[in-house]
C-alpha positions as CSV (number, residue, x, y, z in Angstrom):
1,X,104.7,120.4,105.9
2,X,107.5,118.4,105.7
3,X,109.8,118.3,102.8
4,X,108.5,114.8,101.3
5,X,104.9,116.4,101.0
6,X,105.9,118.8,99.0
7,X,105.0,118.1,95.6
8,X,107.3,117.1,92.6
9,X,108.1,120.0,89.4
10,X,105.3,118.0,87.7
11,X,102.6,116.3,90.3
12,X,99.4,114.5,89.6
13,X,97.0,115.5,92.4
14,X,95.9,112.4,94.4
15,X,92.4,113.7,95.2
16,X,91.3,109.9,96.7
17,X,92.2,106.2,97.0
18,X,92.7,103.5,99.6
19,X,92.7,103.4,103.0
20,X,95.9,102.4,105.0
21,X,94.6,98.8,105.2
22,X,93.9,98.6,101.2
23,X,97.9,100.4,100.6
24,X,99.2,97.5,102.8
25,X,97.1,94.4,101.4
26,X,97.6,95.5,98.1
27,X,101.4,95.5,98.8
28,X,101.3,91.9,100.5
29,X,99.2,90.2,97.6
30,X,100.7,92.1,95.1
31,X,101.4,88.3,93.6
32,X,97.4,88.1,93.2
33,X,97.3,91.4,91.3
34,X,96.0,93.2,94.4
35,X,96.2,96.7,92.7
36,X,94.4,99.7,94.0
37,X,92.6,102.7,92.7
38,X,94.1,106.7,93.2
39,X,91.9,109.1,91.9
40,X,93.8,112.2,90.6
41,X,92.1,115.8,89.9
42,X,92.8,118.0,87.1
43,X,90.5,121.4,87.4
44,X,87.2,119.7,86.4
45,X,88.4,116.6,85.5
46,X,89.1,113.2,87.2
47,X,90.7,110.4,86.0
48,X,91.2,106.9,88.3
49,X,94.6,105.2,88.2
50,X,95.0,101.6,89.1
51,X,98.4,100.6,90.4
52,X,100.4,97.6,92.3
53,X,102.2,98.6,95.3
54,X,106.2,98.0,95.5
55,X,106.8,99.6,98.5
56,X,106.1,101.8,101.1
57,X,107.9,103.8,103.6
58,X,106.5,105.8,106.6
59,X,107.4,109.1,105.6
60,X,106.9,110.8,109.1
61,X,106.1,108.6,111.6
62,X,102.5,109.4,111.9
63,X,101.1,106.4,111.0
64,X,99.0,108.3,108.3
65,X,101.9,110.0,105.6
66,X,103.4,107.0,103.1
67,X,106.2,107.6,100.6
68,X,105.0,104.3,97.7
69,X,106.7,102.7,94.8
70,X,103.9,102.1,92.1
71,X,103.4,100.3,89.1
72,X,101.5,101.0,86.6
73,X,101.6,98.3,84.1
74,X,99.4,100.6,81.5
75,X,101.6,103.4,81.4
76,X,98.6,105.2,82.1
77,X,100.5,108.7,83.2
78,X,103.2,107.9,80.8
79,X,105.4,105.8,83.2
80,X,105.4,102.6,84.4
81,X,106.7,103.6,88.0
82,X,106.0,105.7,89.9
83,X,105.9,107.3,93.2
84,X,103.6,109.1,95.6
85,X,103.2,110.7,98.5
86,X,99.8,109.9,100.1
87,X,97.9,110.7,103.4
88,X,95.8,108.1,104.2
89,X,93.8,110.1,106.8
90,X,93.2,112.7,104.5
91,X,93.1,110.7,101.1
92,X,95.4,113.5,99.3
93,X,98.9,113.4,97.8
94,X,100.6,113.8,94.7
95,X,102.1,111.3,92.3
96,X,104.8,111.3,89.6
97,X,107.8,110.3,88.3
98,X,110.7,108.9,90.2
99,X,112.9,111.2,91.5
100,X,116.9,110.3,92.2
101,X,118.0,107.8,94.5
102,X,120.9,110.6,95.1
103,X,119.7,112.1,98.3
């Protein structure tokens, strides 16, 4: 596990969302409101988020493992942006708040 996959002090579970071709066209036509859909788990309960994509880094080289800038214009989770680490093979991550910019 590399150290970007671990999750933040406070993580919501990303227990689904788009594929690698959604995360990128979402990101292109983010103009056009091309937002996508992460699911995040809570014990029993599942909430979706909708969010617009304003970046996204390869976070290992895999092809597979994305570090994202989101937006949530709802402040659904409480903030507006956000950021994630995602697995697009897998459909798993976590989500939260931004951390620094100091490192």
């Amino acid at each position: 596990m590399t150290e970007q996959q671990k999750s933040p002090a406070y993580p919501h579970h990303i227990a689904g969302g788009p594929s690698r071709e959604e995360l990128f066209d979402a990101l292109r036509l983010q103009h056009k409101h091309g937002d996508v859909s992460f699911t995040l788990a809570y014990e029993s309960l599942q909430i979706k988020v909708r969010a617009s994509i304003r970046g996204i880094r390869s976070e290992d080289g895999s092809g597979d493992s994305w570090l994202l800038c989101l937006y949530n214009p709802h402040g659904l989770l409480g903030l507006t942006h956000l950021e994630a680490y995602y697995n697009t093979a897998r459909r798993k991550g976590w989500m939260g708040p931004p951390r620094s910019n100091s490192g």
